[in-house]
NUKOL-869867 format. One record per residue: residue in one letter; x negated, y, z negated of N, C-alpha, C, O in turn. Coordinates in pm, 1 decimal, padded with zeros to 6 digits. Atoms other than C-alpha are relative to their C-alpha. Layout:
NUKOL-869867
A;X;Y;Z;X;Y;Z;X;Y;Z;X;Y;Z
...
This chain:
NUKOL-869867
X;00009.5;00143.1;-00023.0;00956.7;15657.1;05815.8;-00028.1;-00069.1;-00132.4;-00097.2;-00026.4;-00224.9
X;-00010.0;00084.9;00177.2;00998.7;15398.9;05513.4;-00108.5;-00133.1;00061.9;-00129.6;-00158.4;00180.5
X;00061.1;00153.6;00011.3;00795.4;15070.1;05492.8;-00006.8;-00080.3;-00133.6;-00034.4;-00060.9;-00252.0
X;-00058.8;00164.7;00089.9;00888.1;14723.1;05353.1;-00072.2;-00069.1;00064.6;-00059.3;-00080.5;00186.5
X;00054.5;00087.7;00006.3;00643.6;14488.4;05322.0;00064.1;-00167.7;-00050.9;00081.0;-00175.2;-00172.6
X;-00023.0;00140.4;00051.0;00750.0;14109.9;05263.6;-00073.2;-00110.3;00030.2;-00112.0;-00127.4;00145.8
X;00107.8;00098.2;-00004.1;00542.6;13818.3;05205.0;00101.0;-00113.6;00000.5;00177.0;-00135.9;-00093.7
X;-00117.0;00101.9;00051.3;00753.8;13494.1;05328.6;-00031.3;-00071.5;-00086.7;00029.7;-00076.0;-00193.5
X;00057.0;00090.4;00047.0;00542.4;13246.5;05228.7;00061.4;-00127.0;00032.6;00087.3;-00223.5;-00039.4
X;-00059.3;00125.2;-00014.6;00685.5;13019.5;05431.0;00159.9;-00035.9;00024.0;00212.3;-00132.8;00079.0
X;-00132.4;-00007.1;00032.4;01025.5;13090.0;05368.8;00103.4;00049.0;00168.1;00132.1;00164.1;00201.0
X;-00145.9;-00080.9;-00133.5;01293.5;13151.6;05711.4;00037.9;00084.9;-00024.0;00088.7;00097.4;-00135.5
X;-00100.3;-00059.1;00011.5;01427.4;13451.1;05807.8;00114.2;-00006.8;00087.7;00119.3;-00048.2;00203.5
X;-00142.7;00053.9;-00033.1;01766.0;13433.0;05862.2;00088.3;00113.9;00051.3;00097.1;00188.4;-00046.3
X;-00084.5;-00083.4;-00042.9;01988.1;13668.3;06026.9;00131.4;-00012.2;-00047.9;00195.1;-00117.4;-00052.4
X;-00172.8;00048.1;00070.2;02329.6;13715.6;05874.1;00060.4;00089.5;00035.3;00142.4;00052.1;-00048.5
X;-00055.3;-00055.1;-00080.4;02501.4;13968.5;06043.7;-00025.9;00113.9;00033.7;-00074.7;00191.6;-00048.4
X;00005.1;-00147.0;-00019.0;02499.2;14270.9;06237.8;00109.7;00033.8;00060.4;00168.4;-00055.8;00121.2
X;-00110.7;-00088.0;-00058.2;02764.8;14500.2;06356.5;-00020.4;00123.6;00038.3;-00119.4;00195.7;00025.8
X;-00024.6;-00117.7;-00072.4;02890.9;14762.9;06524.3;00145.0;00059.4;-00050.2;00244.2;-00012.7;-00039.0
X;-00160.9;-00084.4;00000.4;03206.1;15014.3;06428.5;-00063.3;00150.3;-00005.1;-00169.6;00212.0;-00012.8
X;00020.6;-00175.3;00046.4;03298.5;15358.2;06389.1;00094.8;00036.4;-00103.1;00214.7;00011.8;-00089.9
X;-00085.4;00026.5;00126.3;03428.5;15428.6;06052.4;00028.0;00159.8;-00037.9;-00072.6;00228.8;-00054.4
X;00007.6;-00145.5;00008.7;03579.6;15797.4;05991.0;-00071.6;00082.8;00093.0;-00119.7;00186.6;00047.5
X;00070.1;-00069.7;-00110.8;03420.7;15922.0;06323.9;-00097.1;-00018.6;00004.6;-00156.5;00035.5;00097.9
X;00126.2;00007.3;00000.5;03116.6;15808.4;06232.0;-00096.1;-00162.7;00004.6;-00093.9;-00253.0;-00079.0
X;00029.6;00100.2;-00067.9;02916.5;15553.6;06427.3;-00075.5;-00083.4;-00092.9;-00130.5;00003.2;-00161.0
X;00010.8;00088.9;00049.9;02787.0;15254.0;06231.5;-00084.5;-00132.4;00028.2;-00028.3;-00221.3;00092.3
X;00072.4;00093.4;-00076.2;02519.6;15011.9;06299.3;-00090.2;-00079.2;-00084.9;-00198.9;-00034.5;-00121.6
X;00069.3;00078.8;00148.8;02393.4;14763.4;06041.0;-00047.6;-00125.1;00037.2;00032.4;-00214.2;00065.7
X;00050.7;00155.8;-00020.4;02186.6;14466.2;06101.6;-00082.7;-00027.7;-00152.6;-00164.0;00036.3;-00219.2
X;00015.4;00045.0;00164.5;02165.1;14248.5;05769.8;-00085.2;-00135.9;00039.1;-00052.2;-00201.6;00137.8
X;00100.2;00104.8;-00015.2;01869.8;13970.2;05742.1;-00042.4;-00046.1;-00148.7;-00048.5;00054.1;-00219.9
X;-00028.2;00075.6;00078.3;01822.3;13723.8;05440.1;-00155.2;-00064.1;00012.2;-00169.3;-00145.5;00103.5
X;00118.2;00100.2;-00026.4;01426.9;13589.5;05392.3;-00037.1;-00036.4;-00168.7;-00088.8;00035.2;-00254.4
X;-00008.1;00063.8;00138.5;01449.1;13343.4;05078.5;00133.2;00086.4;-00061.5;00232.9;00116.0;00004.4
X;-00098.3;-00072.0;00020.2;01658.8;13531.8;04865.8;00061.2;00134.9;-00060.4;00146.0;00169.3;-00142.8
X;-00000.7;-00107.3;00015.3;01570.2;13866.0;04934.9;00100.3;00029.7;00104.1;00118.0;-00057.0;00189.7
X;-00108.4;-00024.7;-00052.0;01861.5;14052.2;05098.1;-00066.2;00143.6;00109.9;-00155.0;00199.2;00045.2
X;00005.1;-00104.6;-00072.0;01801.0;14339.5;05359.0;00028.0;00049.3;00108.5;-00017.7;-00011.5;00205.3
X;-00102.0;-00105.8;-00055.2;01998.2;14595.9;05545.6;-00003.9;00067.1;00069.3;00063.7;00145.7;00002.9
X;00117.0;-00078.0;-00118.2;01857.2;14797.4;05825.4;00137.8;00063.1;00043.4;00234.4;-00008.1;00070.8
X;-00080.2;-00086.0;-00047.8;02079.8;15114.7;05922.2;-00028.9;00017.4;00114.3;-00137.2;-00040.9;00119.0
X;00036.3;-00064.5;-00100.4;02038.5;15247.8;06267.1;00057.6;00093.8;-00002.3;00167.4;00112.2;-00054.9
X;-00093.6;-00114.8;-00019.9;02097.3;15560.5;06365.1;00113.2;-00017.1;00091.9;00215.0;00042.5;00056.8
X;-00123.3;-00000.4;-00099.3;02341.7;15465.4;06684.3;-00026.3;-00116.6;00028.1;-00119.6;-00192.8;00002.7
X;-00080.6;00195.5;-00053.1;02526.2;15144.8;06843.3;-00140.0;-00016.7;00107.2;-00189.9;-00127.6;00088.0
X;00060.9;00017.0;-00093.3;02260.1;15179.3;07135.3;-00141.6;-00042.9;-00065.5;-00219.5;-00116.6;-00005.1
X;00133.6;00043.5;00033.7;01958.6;15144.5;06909.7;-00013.7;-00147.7;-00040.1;-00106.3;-00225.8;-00018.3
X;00041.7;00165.6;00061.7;02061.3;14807.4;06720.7;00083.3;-00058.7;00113.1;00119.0;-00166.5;00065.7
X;-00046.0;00069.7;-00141.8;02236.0;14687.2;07083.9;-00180.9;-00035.1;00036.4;-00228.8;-00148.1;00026.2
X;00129.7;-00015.9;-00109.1;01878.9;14740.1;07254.3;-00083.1;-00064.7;-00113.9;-00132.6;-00158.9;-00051.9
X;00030.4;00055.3;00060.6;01701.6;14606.6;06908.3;00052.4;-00151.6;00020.5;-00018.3;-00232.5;00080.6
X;-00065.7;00130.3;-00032.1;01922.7;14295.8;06918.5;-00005.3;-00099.0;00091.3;-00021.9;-00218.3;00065.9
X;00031.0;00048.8;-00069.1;01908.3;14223.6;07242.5;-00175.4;-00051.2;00052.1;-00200.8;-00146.7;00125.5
X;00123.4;00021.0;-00055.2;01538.6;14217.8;07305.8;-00053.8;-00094.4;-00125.3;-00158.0;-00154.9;-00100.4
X;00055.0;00104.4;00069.4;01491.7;13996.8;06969.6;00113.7;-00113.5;-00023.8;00123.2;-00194.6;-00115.9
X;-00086.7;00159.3;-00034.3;01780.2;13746.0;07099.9;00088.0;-00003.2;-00134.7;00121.8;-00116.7;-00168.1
X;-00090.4;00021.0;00058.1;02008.5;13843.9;06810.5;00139.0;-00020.2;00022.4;00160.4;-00058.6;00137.4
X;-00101.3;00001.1;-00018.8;02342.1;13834.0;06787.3;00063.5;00116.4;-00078.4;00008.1;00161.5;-00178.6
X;-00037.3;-00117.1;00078.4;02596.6;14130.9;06691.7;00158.4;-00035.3;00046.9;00194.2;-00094.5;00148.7
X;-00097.5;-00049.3;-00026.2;02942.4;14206.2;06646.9;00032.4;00156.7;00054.9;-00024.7;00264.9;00041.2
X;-00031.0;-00189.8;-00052.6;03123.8;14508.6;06821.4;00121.0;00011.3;-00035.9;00199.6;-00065.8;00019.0
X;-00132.1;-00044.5;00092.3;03421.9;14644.6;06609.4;00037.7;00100.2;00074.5;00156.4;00131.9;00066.2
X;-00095.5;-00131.6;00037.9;03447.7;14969.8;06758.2;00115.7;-00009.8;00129.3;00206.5;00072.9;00137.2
């Protein structure tokens, strides 16, 4: 387990996209978030984890595959 600390200070975070594909057989699940103008990238391991993430914090996602 990793940990990232960020201090907004005020600052919005912003959601900027997440998706779903499968790229070379291999499933794909990226939710990308923007607070000031730090950038960060959050892998999941499978479509079902950032579906079930997403949904329960009212994001929004694309589904490619």
């Amino acid at each position: 387990m990793s940990q990232l600390t960020v201090f907004t200070r005020g600052v919005p975070i912003k959601s900027n996209h997440s998706h779903l594909e499968i790229h070379q057989g291999r499933e794909i699940a990226v939710f990308e978030l923007s607070i000031g103008d730090i950038d960060i990238s959050i892998h999941f391991e499978t479509h079902l984890e950032l579906i079930t993430f997403c949904e329960y914090h009212n994001f929004e996602y694309d589904d490619e595959r």
